[in-house]
N, C-alpha and C positions, 0 to 999 in steps of 0.2 A: 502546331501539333497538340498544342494542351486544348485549342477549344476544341479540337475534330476529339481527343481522349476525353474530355469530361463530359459532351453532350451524347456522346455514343455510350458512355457511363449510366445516364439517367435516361437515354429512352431502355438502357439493360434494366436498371433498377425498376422503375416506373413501372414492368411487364413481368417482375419474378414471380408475383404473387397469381400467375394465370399457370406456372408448371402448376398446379396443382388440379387445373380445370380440369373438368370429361371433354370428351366430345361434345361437341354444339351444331345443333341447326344443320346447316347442311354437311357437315363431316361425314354422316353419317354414312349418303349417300355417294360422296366422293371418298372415301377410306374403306368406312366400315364392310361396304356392301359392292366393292369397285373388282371387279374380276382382276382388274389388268394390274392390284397389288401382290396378286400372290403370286408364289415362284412356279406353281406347275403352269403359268399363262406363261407364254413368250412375250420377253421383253420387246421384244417389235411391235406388238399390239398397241403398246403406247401411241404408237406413231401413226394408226389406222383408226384411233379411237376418238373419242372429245375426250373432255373432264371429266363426267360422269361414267364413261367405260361404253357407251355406246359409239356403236360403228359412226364416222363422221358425217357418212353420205346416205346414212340412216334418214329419212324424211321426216324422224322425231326425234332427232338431235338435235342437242342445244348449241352445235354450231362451235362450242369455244374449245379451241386447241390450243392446250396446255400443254404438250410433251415434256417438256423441263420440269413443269412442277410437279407430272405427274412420277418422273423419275424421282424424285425427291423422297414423295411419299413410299413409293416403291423400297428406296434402299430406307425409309425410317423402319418400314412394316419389315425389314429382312432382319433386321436392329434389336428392331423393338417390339415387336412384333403387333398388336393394337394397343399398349400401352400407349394414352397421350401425353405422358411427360415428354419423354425423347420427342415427339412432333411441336408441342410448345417450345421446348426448348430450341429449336432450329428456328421457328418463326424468331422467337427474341433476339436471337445471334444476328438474323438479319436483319432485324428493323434496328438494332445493333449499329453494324456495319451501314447500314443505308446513312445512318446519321451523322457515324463521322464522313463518307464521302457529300454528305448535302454539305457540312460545314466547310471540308476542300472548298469545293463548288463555289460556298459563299465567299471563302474568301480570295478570292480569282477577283471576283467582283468587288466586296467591301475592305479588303485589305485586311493586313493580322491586326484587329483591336476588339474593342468591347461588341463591338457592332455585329460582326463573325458571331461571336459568342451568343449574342442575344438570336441571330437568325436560327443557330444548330441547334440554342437550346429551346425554343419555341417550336421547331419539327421534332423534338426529339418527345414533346409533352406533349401536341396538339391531341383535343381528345376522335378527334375525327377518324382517329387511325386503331381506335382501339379492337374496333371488327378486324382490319386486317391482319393486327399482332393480335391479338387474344384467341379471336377465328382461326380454325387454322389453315380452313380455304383459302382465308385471305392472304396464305401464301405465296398465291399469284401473283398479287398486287406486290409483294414487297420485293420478293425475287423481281419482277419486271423493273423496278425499281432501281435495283441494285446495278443489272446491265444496262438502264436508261444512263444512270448517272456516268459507269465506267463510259457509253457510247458518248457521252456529252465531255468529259473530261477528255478523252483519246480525239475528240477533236479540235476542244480548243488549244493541244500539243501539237494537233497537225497546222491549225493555223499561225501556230507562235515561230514553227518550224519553216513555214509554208516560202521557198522562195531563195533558201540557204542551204541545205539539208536534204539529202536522199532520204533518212527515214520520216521524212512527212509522209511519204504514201506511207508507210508503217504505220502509222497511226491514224491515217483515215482508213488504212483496211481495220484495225482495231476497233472505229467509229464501227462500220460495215456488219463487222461480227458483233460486236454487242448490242447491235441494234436489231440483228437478226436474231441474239439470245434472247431480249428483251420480248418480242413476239412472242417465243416462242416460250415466255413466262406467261404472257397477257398479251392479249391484241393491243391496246392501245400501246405496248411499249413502242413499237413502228413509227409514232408521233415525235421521236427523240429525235429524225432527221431531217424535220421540219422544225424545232426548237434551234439547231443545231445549224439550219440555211441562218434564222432568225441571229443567234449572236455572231455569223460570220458576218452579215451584212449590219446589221444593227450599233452590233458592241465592237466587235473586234476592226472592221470598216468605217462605223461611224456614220454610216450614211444617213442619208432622211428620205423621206418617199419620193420628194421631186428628186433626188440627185440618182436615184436606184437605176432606172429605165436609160438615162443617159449615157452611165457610168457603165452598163452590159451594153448598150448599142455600139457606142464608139471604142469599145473594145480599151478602156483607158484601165483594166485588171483583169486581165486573160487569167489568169490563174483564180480570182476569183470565180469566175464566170463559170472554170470549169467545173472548182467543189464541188460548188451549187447543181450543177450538170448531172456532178458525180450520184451525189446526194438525193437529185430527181430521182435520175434512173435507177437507184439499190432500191427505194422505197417503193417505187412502181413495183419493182420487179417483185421484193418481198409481198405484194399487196396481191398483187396477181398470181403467184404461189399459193398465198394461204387461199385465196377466192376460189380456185382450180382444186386445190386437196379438200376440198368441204364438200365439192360436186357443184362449183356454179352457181349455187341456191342458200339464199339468205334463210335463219333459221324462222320458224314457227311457232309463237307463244298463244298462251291463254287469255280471255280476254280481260281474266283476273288481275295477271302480271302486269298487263302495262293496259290499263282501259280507257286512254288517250286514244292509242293508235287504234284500238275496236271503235272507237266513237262515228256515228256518221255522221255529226256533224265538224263540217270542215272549220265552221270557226271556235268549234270546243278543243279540237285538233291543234288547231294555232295556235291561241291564247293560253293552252295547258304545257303545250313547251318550250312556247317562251318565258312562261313564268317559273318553267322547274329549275332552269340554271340558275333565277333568284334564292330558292328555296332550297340551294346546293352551297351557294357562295354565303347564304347566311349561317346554314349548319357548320361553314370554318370559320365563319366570325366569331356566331355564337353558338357553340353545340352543346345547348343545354338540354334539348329534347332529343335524345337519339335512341334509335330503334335497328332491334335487327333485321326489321323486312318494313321496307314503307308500299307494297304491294294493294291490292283493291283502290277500297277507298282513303288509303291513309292519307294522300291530298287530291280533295275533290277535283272534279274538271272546271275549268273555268267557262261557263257557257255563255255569257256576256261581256258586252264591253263596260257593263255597268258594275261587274265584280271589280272590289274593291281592292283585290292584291293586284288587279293590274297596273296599279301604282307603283308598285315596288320594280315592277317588270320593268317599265317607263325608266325607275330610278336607277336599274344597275346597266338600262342598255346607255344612258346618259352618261352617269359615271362612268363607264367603260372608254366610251369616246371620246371625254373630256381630257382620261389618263393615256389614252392612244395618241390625241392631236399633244397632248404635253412633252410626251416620249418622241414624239415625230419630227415636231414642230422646226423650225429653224433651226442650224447648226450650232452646237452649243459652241462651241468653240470658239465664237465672238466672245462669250463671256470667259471659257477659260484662258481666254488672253488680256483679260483685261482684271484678274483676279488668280491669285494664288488657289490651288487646289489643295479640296477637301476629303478628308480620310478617313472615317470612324470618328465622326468630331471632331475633328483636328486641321488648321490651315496649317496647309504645310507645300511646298513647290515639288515633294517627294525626289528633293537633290536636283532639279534639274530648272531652269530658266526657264520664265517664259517667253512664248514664239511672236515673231512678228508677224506683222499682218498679212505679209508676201508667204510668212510658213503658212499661216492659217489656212489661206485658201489654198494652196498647196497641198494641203493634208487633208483635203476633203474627200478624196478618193486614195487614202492610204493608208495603210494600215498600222493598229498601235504600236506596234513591233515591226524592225525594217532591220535590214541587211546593211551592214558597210563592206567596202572593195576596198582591200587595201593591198596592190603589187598581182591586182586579179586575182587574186583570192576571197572568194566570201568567209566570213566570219558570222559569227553570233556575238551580234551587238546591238546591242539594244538601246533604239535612239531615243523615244521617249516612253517609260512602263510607267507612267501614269495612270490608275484606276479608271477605269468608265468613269462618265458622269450618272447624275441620279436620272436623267432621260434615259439614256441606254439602258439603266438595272429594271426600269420602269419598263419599256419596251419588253427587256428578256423577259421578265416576271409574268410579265399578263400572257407572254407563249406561252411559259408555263403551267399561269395558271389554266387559258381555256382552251392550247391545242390537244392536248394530253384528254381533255373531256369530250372533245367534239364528239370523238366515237358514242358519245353517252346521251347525246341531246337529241337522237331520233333525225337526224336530219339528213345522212344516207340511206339508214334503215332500220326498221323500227329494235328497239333493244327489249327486254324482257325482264326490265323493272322498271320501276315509277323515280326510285332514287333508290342508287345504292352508295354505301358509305363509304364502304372500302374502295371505290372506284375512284373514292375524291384522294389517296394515299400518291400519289402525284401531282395532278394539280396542287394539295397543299405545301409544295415545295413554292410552286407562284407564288402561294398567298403568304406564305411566310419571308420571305423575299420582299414583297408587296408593304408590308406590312414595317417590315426593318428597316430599308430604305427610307419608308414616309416616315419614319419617326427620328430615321437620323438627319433627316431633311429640314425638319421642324426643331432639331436641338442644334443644326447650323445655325438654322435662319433667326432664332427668338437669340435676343444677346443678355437678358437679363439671367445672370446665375440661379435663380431662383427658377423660373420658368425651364432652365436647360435640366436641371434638377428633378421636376416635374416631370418633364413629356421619361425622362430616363426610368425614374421608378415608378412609373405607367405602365411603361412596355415591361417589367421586370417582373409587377403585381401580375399582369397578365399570364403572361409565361406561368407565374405560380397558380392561378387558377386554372390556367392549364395543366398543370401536371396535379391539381386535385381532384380537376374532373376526370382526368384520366384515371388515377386511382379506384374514385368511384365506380368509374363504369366496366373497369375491369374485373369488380364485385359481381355484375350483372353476371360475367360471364365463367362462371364458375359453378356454373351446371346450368343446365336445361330450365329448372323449374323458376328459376330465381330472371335468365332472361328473358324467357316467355312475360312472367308476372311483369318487365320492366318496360315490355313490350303494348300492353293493355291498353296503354292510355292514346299512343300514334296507331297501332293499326288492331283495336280489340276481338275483328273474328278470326283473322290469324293463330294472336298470341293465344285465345281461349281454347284453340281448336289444338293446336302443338302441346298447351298445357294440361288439356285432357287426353295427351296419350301420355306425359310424364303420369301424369298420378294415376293413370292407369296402369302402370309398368312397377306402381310403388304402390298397387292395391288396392288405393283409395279409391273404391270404385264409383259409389258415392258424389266424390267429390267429380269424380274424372265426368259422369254423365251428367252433371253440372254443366262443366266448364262447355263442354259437347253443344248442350242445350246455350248456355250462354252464345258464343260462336252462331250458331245456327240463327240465334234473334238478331246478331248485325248482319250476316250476308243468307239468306235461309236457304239459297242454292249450292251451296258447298257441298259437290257430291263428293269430296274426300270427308269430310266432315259427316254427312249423313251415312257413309258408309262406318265410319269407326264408332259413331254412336250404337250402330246397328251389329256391329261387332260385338259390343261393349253390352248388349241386350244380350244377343245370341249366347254368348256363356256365359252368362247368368240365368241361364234358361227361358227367359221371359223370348219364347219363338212367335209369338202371332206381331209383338214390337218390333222385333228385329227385323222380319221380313217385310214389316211397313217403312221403314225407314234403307230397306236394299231397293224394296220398288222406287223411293222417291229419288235414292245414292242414284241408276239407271234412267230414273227418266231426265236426271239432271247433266247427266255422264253416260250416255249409251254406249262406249265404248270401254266401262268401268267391267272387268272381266272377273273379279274379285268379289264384286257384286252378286254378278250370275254365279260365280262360284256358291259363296257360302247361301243364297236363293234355294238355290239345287241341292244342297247338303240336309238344308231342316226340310224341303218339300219328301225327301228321300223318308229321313226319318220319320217323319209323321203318315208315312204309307201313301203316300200321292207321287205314285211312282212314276205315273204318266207325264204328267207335269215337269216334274225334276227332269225326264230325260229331255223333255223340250226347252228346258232351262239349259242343260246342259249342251244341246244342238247348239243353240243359238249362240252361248258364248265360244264354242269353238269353232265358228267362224267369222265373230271379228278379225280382222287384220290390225296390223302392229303401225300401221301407217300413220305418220303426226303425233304420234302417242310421246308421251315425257319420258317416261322410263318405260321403254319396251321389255326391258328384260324382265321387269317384274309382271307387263303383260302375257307375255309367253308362259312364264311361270303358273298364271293363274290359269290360263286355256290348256296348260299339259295338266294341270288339277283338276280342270273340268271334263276332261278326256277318261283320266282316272278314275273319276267317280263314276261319271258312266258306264265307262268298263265293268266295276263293279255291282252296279245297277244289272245290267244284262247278265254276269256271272250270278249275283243270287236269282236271278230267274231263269237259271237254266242255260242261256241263249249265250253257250262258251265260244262258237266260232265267232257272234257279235263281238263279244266283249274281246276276242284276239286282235278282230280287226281294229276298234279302238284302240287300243293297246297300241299298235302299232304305227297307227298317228300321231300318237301323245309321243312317242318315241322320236318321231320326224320330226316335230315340234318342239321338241324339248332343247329349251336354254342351255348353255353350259354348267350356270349355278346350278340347275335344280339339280337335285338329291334324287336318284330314280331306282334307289332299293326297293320301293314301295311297288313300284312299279313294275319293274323285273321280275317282283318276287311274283306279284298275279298274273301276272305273262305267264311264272311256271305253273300255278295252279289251275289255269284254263287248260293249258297244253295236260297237264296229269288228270283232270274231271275228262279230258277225250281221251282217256290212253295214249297217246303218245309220250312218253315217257323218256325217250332221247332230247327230246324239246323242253320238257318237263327241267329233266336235270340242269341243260345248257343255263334255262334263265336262271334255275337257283342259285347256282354257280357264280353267271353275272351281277345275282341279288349280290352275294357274297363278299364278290372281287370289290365291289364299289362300298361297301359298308362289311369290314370282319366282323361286326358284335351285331348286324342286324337280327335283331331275335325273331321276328317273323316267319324269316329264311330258314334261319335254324329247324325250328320247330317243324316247316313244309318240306324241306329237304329231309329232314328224320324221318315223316310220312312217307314220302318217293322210295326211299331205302327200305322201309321196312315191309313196303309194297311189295318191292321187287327183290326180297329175300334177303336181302343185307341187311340183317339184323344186328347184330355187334357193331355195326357203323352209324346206325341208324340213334342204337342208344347213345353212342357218345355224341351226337347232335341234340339229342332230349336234354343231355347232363351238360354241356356247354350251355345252352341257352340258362337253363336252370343256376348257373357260375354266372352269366351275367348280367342277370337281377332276379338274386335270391328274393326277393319280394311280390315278383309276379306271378300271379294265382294261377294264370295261363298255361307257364311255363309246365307247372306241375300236373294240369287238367292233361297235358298232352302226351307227357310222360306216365300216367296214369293210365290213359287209354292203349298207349304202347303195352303196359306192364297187362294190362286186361286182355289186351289181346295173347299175349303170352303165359295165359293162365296164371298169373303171376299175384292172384287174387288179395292177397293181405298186403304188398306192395302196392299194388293198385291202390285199393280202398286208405292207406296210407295219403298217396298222393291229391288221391281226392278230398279228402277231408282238409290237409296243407292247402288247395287251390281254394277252396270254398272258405277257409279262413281270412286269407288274404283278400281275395276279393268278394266278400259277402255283397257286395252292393252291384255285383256284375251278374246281369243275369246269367248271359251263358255258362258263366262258368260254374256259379252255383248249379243249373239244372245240369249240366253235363255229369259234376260231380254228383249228385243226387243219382244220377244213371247208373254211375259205376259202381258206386255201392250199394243200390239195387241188385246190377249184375253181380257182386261179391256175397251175395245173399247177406248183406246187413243192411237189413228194410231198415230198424231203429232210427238205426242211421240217416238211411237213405231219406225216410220219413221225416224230419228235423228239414234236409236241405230240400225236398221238393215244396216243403211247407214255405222255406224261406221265399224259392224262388214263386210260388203263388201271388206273395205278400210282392214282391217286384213287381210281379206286371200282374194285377189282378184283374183283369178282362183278356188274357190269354190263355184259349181253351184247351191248347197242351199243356199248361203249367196246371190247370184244376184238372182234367182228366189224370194226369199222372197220380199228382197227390190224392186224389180218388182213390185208383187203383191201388197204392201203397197202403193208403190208411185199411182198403179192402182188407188187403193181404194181411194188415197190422191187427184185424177183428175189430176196427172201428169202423163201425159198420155205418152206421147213423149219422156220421161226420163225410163216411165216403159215400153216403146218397146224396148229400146237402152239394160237395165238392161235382159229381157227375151232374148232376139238377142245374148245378150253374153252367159248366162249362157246357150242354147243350142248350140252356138260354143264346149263349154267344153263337154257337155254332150247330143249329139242329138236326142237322142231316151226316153229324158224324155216326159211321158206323160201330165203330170199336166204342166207344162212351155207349151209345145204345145197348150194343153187347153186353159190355161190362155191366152197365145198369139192369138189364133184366139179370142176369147172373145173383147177384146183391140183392134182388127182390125174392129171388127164389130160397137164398141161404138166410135171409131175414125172414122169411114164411114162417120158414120150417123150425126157428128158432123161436117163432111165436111173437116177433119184434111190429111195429106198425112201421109201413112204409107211406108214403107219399099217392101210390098205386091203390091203397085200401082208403 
């Protein structure tokens, strides 16, 4: 109990300093932005969705169901609400917990000594694991973890029971369900009942390969026969469940994520996944380079046989077999009869004699633990509880290390990374295992005290660079900016392209279209990448960049909707209406099909539906823009926010009179956002329309309550106040709206109106001047201030003002007007015009 309490101590300790973390990397996208955390979703949705909150049988799902973990996050987000303490802190309690049941585990196997201790505390440091505990995605991984281990424990109780005992089936249905939990943490957890055939045959039977096929033929262990039986059929079935809940169909990646499996050719194919499980088994030996996405290029393909890591490839499938035929090999039991057994460095007979030659072969088909009859009564007696030998630990280990991975090595079906880390937070239970065994193997075998000395504080130094690198790399993860940067050196158009929306998100915008630009020179087709750069122009006004860099975001990603979105947004602005609305056709009728995150696809086609609608509303064409409207509405995601949209539903519906349709959408603006100021303001128009005046004001004076700072609010309440002759109110709230937003044209020229109509020209004259100065090639904005200045006897400034505004626009009548008017009251006052 003290190693399982100190090594679950130090993987707690080793991971305190990550409660402090933000969110990272993909949190975002499974927490932050996951429908199925918040409480108006039904908690059933869990169970219809993936990990990411997409329907499972979605054709751009990513396939992995999680329901366990996603409950998890679920009750954190009910808790805590997106505060990441509380979610770190639950990761920590279980890699926690994982650590003391790894060390149980161990010592089932190495018996209670140093040995135990050294296995708990080198999983409880390895830095391999620090994406899973620090990440908090990686919750998957450890949660599946936790029901692997209980599904492994519950059945070496069923085996120990197996043959004495009615509650043995107790404890393989135990096996059953935790194995079924374990899935339902992580797909590879399912693997637990194939480790699990592995030490009932292996360890707990003893067998070796020639004696397997014999020992089920002749039926010389029925009861074995059947676990194993048992064990087939739960895991089939569980395999065939989750393949049937996904829709039959293996998921769909980019050719970014995994660019093995896009390769066409077959021996780049080969030779790049044979070598990744090298390039997985060294990151637990030595995880000095670790990264939190090794995606694209982070390890090239291998396209010859003349590449030289194919050596390594050679070297681990060699080792591997050498350690299989060692664990396989002949019955050890020759030798533990002719030598005392060892225990954590220790010869010791563990109290019991050893057997004769006639037990040995005897005990070849039996198991470590047996039954005595005594008076017809089975008992729990235990004939010989002697430890495995180091063949058997050797055997289990390498299950562990590489059944647990298969799911990862592309060789059912392809997976949707190149290496991921947290994927190895199981197999490193193998490797640690692996790892303690050989060393306590090597401090049996050397008899000099000085060399058993050695190999001892080897493994010990170890351990302690493991828990520094751990340390270390839990630095990385303690925000975004710091793991991107840490990230630079294994996969740099990644990490450049993640780190230029942190410093974009922190202003430096500078630096952000850098990192953009950086990014863009290692993979140049990153239509996510070309899209944020292009973002990252757009509001900073630089429009002719932006939209070069949405064409290239589209041609690299034709299915990029966000794209065509903001495309269609600056063609609108810049008066290329035609264009924009063809911008905007086209992206809402992509489909969502194969897409990674649909939800934020639909998101951006109900924006481009929006805009349109808009688009056709300022030109008049209100039944267009209802009919838009009302596909954006069919279309529309459960995320998006559709005040905006509601609210212009009701403003079409009021520019045709209908006015019952009118109110309904304002209403619905309403229902879905109480503070949308918008709604406010159009619904106070609708009312004050249709005679409800005293109802109408307190919609102008709510809006106006909540944000006293918007110019808008007052421009519209002004116009209210005007209309009700309410003249020195007015002119009040105009002069307030033109304050505020001096830099808005509308509302400066609106307010210039008002006070016009309040007959304070002065006035008036000051804001039509500002709004000129706004958009000075707008021949309403200089005819006006023409005419004011008219009115103001600035005569000579209001010829200069009409002169310009029909350069722009020659065939205005009213500026004509006005201008012969102006020449005739300049005649007469003996003034020179432009005409003489």
């Amino acid at each position: 109990m003290i190693a399982e309490l100190v090594s679950s101590a130090l993987g707690l300790a080793l991971y305190l300093n990550t409660l402090s973390a933000d969110f990272c990397y993909d949190d975002s996208r499974a927490i932050k932005t996951n429908q199925d955390l918040l409480p108006e979703t039904p908690w059933t949705h869990i169970f219809y969705n993936d990990f990411w909150g997409t329907l499972l049988t979605h054709s751009g799902s990513h396939k992995s169901y999680r329901p366990l973990c996603t409950l998890s996050f679920r009750l954190n987000h009910a808790i805590g609400g997106l505060n990441p303490w509380s979610y770190h802190l639950v990761n920590i309690l279980l890699h926690a917990t994982v650590t003391g049941l790894f060390t149980s585990f161990s010592k089932i196997l190495l018996g209670d000594g140093y040995w135990t201790f050294m296995a708990g505390l080198m999983f409880a440091s390895h830095p391999i694991h620090t994406e899973a505990v620090a990440g908090i995605v990686g919750r998957a991984d450890v949660g599946a973890s936790l029901f692997f281990l209980l599904s492994l424990l519950c059945y070496i109780k069923h085996c120990s029971t197996r043959g004495y005992s009615a509650r043995t089936w107790g404890w393989f249905l135990g096996t059953g369900l935790c194995a079924g939990c374990s899935m339902l943490w992580k797909e590879q957890g399912v693997t637990v009942l194939a480790v699990s055939a592995v030490y009932d045959v292996f360890v707990f039977h003893r067998l070796k390969m020639k004696q397997i096929l014999p020992t089920l033929y002749k039926g010389k262990n029925l009861s074995l026969f059947l676990s194993i039986s048992l064990l087939t059929f739960w895991g089939t079935s569980l395999l065939g469940a989750r393949l049937y809940w996904m829709g039959n169909k293996p998921p769909s990646f980019s050719n970014s994520d995994n660019p093995a499996a896009d390769s066409d050719s077959l021996l780049a194919r080969t030779l790049t996944f044979f070598y990744l499980p090298t390039k997985n088994l060294w990151l637990l030996l030595c995880p000095d380079t670790l990264s939190f996405d090794w995606s694209m290029d982070a390890v090239p393909l291998l396209k010859t046989v003349c590449d030289w890591r194919n050596l390594h490839t050679v070297a681990l499938y060699v080792g591997l077999l050498l350690l299989a035929y060692y664990g396989l090999k002949s019955p050890s039991m020759d030798r533990e009869c002719n030598e005392k057994f060892v225990s954590n460095g220790k010869q010791n007979a563990n109290g019991h004699s050893c057997h004769s030659d006639v037990e040995c072969r005897n005990s070849e088909i039996k198991p470590s633990f047996a039954s005595k009859v005594e008076n017809g009564i089975k008992n729990n007696v235990s004939q010989r509880t002697q430890l495995p030998s180091t063949e058997n630990i050797v055997v289990l280990s390498l299950s562990l290390l590489i059944i647990p991975f298969v799911p990862a090595t592309n060789l059912f079906f392809y997976v949707g990374f190149v290496i991921a880390e947290r994927v190895l937070y199981i197999p490193s239970m193998g490797f640690c295992l692996l790892i303690t065994v050989g060393a306590r193997a090597l401090y049996v075998k050397v008899q000099k005290r000085f060399l058993k000395s050695l190999i001892f504080y080897a493994t010990a130094t170890l351990i302690v660079f493991y828990g520094l690198k751990t340390a270390i790399r839990n630095g990385d993860w303690q925000n975004e900016e710091m793991l991107y940067r840490s990230g630079i050196k294994v996969n740099p158009a990644k990490a450049w392209g993640n780190l230029g929306n942190v410093l974009k998100s922190q202003s430096k915008i500078s630096e952000a279209e850098s990192a953009y630009r950086n990014a863009l020179y290692y993979r140049s087709n990153m239509a996510d990448m070309l899209y944020n750069l292009g973002l990252l122009l757009q509001e900073n006004s630089r429009f002719s960049e932006a939209l070069h860099y949405y064409k290239l975001a589209i041609g690299s990603r034709p299915t990029l909707a966000s794209a065509y979105l903001n495309t269609g947004i600056i063609l609108m602005n810049q008066g290329k209406t035609e264009e924009a609305r063809r911008t905007f056709l086209k992206c809402s009728e992509i489909p969502d099909e194969n897409l990674k995150d649909p939800h934020a696809h639909k998101s951006s086609v109900t924006s481009c539906l929006y805009n349109l609608g808009k688009l056709y509303h300022e030109q008049g064409r209100y039944e267009d823009a209802l009919s838009v409207y009302k596909e954006a509405i069919q279309k529309m995601p459960r995320q998006f926010a559709p005040q905006s949209l509601y609210n212009m539903m009701g403003e079409a519906y009021m520019r045709l009179s209908k006015f019952p349709e009118a109110e309904y959408w304002y209403m619905e603006s309403l229902r879905s956002k109480t503070d949308h100021i918008p709604a406010h303001l159009t619904y106070g128009k609708l009312l004050a329309l249709t005679g409800r005046k005293s109802e109408a004001e307190k919609f102008f004076l709510k809006a106006i309550e909540l944000d006293p700072t918007k110019g808008n609010c007052y421009m519209h309440y002004g116009q209210f106040l005007l209309e009700e002759a309410r003249l020195i109110e007015a002119a009040e709230m105009a002069k307030k709206a033109a304050e505020l937003d001096s830099s808005e044209f509308d509302v400066v020229f609106n307010a210039a109106h008002m006070l016009r109509q309040a007959s304070l020209n002065e006035a008036a004259e000051k804001y039509y001047d500002l709004a000129a100065r706004l958009r000075p090639n707008y021949p309403a904005a200089l005819m006006n201030l023409g005419a004011i200045l008219h009115l103001n006897g600035r005569l000579q400034k209001a010829e200069a003002n009409y002169l310009r505004a029909l350069q722009l626009k020659p065939d205005d009548v009213i500026t004509q007007s006005n201008l012969r008017k102006l020449w005739n009251i300049m005649e007469k006052q003996g003034l020179k015009t432009s005409n003489t």
